[in-house]
Every structure is written in C-alpha cells, then in structure tokens.
N, C-alpha and C positions, 0 to 999 in steps of 0.2 A: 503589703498584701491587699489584692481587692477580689468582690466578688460581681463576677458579673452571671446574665447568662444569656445561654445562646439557643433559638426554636427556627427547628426546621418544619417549614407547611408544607405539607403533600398533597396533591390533585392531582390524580391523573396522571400518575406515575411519572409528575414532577415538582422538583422542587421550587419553592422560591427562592432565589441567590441574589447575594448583594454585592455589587465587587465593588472592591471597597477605592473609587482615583478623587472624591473629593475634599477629603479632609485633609489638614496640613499636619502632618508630625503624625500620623497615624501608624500605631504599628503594625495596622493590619493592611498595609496600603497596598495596590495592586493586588488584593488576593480574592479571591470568591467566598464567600461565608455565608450563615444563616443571620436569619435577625436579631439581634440583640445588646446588651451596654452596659453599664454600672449599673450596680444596688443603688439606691436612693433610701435616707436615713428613712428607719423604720418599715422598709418594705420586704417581703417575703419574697422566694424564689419567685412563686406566682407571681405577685405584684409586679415587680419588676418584668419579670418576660411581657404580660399582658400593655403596662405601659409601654414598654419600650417596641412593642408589637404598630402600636397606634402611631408614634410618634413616628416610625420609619415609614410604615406603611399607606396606614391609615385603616388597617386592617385592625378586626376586631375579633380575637381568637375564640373561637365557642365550643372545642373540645380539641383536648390535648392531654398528654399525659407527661412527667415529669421523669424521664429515663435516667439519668444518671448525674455523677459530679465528675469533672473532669480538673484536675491540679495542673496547673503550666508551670514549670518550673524553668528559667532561662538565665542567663548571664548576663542578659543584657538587661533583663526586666523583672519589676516586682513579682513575687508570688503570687497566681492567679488561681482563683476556685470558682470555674465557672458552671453553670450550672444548666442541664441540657434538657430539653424541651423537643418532643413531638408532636407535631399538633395537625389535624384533618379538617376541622371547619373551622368556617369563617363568615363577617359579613363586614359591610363595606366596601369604599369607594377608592382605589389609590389615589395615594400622592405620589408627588415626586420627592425622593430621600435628598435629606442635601450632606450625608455620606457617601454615595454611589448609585450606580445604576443598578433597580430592579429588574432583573429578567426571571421568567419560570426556566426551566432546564430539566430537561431528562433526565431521571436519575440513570438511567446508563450512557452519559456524557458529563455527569457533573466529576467525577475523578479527571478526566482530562483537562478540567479547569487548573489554572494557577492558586492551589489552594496550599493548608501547611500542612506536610507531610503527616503529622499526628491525626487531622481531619479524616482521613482516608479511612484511619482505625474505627473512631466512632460513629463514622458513617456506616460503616458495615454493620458494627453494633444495634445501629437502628434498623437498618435492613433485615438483619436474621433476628429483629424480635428481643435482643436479650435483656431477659429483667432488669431492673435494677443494680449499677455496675460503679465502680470507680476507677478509673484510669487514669495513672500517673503519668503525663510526658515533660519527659528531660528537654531544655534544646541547648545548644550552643550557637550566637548566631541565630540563621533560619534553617540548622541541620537539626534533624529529632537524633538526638545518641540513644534516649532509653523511654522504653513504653514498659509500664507495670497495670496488667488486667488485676484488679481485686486481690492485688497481694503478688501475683505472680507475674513477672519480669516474662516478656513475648517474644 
C-alpha cells in the first residue's frame, strides 16, 4: 500500500497537466495527470504535495486547499491512498520535469486528454466545488469496474 498525492493548479481556467512519456516502468505512462508522487518518511499530505510541487515544477504552491482522498484499488497494483489537492496560487520559475512534459490545458479540453477513466470522476468533483469526499475506484487492468462516492457505489 502507498500513499501518494496528487494537485491540480488552476489559472485561467486551466490546468497544469503532466503527461506522464519520460519515465521507465511508469504506471502512469502516456496519460495526463496533475502534479504529484509518494509520501516521504514523516511527511504530511501537505508536505508532500508542496515538495513534490517544487520538485516537478519548480512551482511553489501559496494557497490551496486539500479536497479529498482517493483509494485505487487494481489487480495489477499495490493499494493506493492518494491524496487530492487544489490549488490557485503560486510563485516561481519552471523547470523542465524529467517525468514529462508540462503544458497548461483548458479545463474544457483536459477530459479529451488520454487520462484514467477514474480521473474524469474527480475532476468533476473539483469542478462543482464538493466538500470534502472519498472515492473508491476499483480497476482491472486500465478498465475502471467500480467507482464508490463516500460510501455509495456511482
């Protein structure tokens, strides 16, 4: 089981995306995602998002709010408890990731990206606002079988 987490930046009604073609044995390889990576001993949700903010970016996150925990549940792969991030400001200067390439993207273009079907869920989540949530997804493979909002199966 690991926990990671994952922050989406918004400007200007877009996102920052990272699609993920440089890393070797990636499970998230070819897909579009938000910022983020493993816990590091003794660090907090915080903690972690904010390093791992810098480390991909070089972006330095200056308000953000901590939306929800998302469970990944797969056949193929460890139990995941990632942990989700929105965030509006920033400062600093990019780098270049040597995971993948940064682009901003529309958020009414970011669903037409090659992302994982469960993404699409919580993305909406962020979009319409909703408190603080847990969402369970099932996958076999890179299919989603089963999404669970805060107890109740979607």
């Amino acid at each position: 089981m690991k926990n990671t987490t994952l922050c989406y930046l918004e400007q200007n009604g877009q996102y920052l995306m990272l699609h993920r073609i440089k890393k070797e044995n990636d499970e998230n390889h070819d897909k579009w995602i938000g910022i983020g990576g493993k816990f590091e001993d003794k660090e907090s949700p915080e903690d972690c998002m904010l390093r791992e903010f810098v480390e991909e970016t070089g972006y330095t996150i200056t308000d953000y709010r901590y939306r929800g925990i998302v469970t990944f549940v797969s056949d193929l792969y460890p139990t995941e408890y990632m942990h989700l991030f929105h965030a509006t400001g920033y400062t600093g200067t990019p780098i270049e990731c040597d995971e993948g390439e940064l682009a901003w993207v529309d958020k009414a273009f970011v669903r037409g990206l090659s992302l994982w079907e469960g993404d699409k869920i919580f993305l909406d989540l962020l979009d319409q606002d909703i408190p603080f949530f847990s969402l369970k997804l099932v996958y076999q493979g890179d299919q989603l079988v089963q999404a669970v909002l805060n107890g109740k199966v979607l």
